[in-house]
C-alpha atoms as a printed R data frame, in Angstrom:
    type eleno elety resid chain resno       x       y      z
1   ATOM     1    CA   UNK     A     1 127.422 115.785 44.334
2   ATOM     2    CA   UNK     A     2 124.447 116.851 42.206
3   ATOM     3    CA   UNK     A     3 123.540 120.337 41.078
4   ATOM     4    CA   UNK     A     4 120.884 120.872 43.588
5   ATOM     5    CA   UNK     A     5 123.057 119.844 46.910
6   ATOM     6    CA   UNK     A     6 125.602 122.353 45.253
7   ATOM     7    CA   UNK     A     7 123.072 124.737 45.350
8   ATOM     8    CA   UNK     A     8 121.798 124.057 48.313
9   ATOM     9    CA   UNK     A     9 125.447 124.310 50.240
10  ATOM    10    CA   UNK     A    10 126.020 127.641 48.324
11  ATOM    11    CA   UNK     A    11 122.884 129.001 49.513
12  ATOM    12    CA   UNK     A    12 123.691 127.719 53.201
13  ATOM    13    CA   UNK     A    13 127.455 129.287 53.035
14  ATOM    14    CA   UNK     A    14 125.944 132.818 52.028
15  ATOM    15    CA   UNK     A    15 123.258 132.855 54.465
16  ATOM    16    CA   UNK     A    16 125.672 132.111 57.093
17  ATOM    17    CA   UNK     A    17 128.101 134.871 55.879
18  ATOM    18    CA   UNK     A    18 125.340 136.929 55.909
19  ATOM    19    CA   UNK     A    19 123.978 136.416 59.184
20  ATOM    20    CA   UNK     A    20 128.125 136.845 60.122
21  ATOM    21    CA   UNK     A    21 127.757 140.560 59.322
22  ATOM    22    CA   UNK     A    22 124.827 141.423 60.271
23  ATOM    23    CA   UNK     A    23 125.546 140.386 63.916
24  ATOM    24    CA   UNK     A    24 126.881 143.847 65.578
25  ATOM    25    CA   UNK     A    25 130.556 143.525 66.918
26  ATOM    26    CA   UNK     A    26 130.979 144.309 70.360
27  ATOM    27    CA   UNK     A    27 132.915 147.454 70.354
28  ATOM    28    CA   UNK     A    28 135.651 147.466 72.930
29  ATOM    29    CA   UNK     A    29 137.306 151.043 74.441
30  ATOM    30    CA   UNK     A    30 141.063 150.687 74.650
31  ATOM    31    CA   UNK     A    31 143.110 153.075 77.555
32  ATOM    32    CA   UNK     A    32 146.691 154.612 77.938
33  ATOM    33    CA   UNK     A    33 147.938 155.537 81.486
34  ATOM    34    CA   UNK     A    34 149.138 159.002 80.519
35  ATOM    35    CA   UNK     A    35 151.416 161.018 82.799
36  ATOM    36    CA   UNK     A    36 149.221 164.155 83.685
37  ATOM    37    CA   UNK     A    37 151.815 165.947 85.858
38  ATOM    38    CA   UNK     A    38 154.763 165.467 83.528
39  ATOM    39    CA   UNK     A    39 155.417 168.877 82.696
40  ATOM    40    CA   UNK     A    40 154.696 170.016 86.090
41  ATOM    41    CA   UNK     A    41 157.074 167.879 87.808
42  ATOM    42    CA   UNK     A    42 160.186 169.898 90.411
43  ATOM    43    CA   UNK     A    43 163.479 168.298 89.241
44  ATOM    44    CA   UNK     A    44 165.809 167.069 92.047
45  ATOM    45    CA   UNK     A    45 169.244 167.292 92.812
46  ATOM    46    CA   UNK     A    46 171.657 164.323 93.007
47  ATOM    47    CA   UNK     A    47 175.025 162.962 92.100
48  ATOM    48    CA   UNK     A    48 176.103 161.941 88.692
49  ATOM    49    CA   UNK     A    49 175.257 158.191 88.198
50  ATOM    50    CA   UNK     A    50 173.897 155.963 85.621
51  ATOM    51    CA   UNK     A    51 170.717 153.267 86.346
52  ATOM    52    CA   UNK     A    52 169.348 150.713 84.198
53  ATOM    53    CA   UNK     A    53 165.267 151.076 84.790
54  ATOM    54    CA   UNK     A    54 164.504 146.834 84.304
55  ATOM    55    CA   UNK     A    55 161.054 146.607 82.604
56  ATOM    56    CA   UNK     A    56 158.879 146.941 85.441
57  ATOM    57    CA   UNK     A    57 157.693 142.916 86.706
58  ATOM    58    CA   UNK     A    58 153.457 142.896 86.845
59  ATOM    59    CA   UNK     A    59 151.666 140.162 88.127
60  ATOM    60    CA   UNK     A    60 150.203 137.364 85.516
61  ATOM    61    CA   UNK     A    61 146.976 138.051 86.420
62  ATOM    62    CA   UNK     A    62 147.860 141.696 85.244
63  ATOM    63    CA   UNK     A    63 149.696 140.572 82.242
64  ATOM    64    CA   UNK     A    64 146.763 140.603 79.706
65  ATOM    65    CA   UNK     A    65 145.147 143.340 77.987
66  ATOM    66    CA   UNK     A    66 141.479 143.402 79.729
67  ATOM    67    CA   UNK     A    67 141.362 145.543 82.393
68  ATOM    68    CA   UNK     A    68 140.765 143.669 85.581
69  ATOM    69    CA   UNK     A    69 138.564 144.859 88.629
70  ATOM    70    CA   UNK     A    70 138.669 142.534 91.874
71  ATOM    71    CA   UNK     A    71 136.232 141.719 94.546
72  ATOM    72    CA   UNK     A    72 137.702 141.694 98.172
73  ATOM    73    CA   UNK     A    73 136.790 138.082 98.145
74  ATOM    74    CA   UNK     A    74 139.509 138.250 95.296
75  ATOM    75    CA   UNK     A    75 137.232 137.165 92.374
76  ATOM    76    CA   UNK     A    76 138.695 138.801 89.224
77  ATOM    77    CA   UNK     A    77 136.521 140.054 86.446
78  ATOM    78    CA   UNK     A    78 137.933 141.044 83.051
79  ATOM    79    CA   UNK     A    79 136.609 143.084 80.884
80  ATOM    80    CA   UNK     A    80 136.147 142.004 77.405
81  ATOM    81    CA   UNK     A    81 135.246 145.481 75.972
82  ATOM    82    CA   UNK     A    82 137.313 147.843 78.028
83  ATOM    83    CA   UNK     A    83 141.277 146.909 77.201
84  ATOM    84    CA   UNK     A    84 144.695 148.264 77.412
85  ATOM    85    CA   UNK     A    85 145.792 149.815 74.341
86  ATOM    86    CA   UNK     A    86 149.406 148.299 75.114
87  ATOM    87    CA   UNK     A    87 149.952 145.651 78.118
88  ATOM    88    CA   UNK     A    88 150.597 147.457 81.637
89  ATOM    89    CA   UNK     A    89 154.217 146.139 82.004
90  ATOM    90    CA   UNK     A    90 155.771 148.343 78.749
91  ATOM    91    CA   UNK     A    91 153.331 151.392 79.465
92  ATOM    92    CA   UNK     A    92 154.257 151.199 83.485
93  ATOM    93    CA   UNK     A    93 158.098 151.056 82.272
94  ATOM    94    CA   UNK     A    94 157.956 153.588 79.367
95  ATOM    95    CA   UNK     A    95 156.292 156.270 81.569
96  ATOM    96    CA   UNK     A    96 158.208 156.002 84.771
97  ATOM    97    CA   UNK     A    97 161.329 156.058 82.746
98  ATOM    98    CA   UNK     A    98 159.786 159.582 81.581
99  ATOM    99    CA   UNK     A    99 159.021 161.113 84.852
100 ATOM   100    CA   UNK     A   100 162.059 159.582 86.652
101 ATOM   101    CA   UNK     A   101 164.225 161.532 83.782
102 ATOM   102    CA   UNK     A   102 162.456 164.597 84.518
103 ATOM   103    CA   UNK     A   103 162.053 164.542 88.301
104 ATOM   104    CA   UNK     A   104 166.441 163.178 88.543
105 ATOM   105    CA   UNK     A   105 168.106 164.706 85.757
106 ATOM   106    CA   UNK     A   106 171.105 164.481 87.049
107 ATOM   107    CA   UNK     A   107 171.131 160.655 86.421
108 ATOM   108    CA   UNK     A   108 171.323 159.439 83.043
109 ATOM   109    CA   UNK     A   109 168.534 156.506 82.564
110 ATOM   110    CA   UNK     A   110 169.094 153.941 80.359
111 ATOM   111    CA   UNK     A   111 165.834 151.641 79.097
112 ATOM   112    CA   UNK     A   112 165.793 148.809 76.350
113 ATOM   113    CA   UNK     A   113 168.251 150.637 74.519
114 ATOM   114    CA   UNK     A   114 172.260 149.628 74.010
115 ATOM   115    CA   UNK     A   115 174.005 150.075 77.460
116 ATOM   116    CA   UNK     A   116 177.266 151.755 78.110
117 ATOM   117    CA   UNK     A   117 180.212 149.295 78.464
118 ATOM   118    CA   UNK     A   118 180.941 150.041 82.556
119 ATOM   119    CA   UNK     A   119 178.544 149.077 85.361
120 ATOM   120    CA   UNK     A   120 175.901 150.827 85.636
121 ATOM   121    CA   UNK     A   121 173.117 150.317 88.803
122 ATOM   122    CA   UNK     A   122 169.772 148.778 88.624
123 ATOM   123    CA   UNK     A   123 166.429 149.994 89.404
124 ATOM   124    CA   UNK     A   124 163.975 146.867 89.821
125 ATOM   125    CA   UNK     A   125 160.123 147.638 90.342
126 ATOM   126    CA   UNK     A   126 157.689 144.599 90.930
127 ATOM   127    CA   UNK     A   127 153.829 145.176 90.391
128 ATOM   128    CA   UNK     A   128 151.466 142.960 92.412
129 ATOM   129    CA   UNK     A   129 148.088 145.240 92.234
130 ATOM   130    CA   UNK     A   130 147.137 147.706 89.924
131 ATOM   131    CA   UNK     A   131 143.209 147.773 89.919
132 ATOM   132    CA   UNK     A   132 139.786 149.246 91.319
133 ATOM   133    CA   UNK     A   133 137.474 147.196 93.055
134 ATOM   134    CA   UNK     A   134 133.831 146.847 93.394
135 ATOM   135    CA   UNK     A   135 133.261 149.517 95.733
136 ATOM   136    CA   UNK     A   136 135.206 151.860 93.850
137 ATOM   137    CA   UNK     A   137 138.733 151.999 94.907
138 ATOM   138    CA   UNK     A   138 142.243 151.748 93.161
139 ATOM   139    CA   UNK     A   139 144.741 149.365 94.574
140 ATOM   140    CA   UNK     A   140 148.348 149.442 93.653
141 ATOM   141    CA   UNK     A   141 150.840 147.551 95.612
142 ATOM   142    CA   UNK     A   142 154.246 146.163 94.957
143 ATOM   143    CA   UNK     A   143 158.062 146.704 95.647
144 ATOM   144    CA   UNK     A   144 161.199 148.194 94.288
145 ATOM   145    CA   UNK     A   145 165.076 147.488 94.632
146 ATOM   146    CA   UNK     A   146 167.777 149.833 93.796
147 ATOM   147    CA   UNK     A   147 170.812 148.017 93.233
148 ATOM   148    CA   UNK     A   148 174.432 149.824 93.015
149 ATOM   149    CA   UNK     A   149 177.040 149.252 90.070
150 ATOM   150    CA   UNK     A   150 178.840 147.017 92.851
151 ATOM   151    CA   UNK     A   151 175.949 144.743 93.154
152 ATOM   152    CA   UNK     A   152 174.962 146.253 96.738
153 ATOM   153    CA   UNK     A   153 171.101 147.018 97.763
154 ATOM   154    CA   UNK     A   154 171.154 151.387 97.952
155 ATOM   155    CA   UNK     A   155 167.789 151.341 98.286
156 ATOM   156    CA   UNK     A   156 164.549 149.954 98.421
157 ATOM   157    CA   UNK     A   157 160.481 150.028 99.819
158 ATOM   158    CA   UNK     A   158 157.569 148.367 99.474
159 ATOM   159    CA   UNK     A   159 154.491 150.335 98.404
160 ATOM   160    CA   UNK     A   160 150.678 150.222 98.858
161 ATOM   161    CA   UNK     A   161 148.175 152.649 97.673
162 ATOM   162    CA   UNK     A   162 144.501 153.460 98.141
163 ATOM   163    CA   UNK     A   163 142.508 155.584 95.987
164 ATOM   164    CA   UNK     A   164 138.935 156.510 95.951
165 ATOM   165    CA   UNK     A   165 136.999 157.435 92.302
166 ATOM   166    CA   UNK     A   166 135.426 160.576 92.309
167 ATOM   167    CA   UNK     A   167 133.322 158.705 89.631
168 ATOM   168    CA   UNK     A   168 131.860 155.743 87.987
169 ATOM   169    CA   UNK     A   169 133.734 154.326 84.367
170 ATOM   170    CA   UNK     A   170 136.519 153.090 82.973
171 ATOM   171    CA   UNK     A   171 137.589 156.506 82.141
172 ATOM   172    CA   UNK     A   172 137.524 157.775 85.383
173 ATOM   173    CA   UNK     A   173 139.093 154.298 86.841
174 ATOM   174    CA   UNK     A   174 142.226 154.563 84.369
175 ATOM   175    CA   UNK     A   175 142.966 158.114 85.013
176 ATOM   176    CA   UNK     A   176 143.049 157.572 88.750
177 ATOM   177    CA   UNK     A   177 145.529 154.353 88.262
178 ATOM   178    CA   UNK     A   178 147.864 157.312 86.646
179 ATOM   179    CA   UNK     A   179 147.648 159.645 89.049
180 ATOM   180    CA   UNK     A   180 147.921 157.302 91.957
181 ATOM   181    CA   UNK     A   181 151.358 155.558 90.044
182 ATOM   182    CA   UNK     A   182 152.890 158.586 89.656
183 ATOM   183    CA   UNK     A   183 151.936 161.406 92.613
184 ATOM   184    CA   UNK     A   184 152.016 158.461 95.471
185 ATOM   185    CA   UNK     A   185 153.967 155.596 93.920
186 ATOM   186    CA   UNK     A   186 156.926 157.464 92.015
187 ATOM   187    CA   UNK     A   187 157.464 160.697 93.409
188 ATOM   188    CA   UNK     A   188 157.740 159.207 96.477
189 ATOM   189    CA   UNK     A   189 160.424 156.671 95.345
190 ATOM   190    CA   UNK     A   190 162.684 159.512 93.458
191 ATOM   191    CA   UNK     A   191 162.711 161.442 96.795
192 ATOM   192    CA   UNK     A   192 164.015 158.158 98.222
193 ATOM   193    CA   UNK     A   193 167.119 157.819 95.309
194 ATOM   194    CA   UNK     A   194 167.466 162.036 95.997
195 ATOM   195    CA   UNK     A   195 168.123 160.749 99.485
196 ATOM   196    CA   UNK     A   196 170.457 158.439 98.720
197 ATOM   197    CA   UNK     A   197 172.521 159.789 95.617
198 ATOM   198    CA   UNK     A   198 172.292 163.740 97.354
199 ATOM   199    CA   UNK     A   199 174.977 165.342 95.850
């Protein structure tokens, strides 16, 4: 290769790393579902048990980071500039674990970490929506399974929940997913296990 194709391929490789950074980046947002009404939340009463919270099951189409809004003729559109900070599956898992330990005290939950050497029963929860649609509406919908340290079914419901944005954004959109999870989703299955492990 002569001097002057060298030349010519060094000049080409800078101008091409220079028109790499002068393009602007597409700056993406990134969310949290945070827990607004932790500190608020009314402990209640039940026997002394142990439960293993399973990390909570979303669906694949949920799995990514992009946050996904759906049409009602089910076309799903991810954004590619509004994300999840974390996945929803470890978030949804970390935080229910938080307010289920606050709102049952009396049970003693046990996440990822080392479990006790006796049987201990199992709390499954299965995600199949968790999104806002077009018209501006949240849609979470799924099931959960409480299973007893014999292996028997103690409890369990499906659950399906509307909500309507008091606003347009992502912002607005993520904080309503929280509050709709836990006020209409959780509370409502503790009060359920109160029922069931009353003291």
């Amino acid at each position: 290769m002569n001097k002057m194709s060298v030349k010519a391929l060094w000049l080409l490789l800078v101008c091409s790393f220079v028109a790499g950074c002068s393009t602007p980046a597409v700056q993406s947002h990134e969310y949290l579902l945070m827990d607004a009404g932790l500190k608020s939340t009314q402990p209640q009463s039940t026997r002394r048990i142990s439960v293993q919270l399973m990390p909570i099951v979303v669906a694949n189409y949920l799995a990514g980071n992009e946050i996904v809004l759906v049409t009602k003729q089910g076309d799903v559109h991810r954004s590619q500039s509004n994300l999840w900070a974390e996945t929803l599956s470890p978030q949804l898992t970390r935080l229910t674990q938080q307010r289920l330990e606050k709102t049952l005290p009396n049970i003693t939950w046990f996440g990822g970490q080392r479990l006790p050497s006796y049987a201990i029963a199992l709390l499954n929860i299965e995600v199949d929506d968790f999104y806002a649609d077009l018209e501006g509406i949240v849609h979470i919908s799924g099931r959960w399974q409480m299973i007893s340290a014999n292996g028997e079914l103690s409890a369990s419901n499906t659950f399906y929940v509307q909500s309507e944005l008091t606003s347009d954004g992502y912002s607005t959109m993520v904080q309503t997913l929280s509050a709709s999870w836990f006020d209409k989703v959780i509370d409502p299955m503790a009060k359920e296990m109160a029922k069931v492990f009353h003291p």
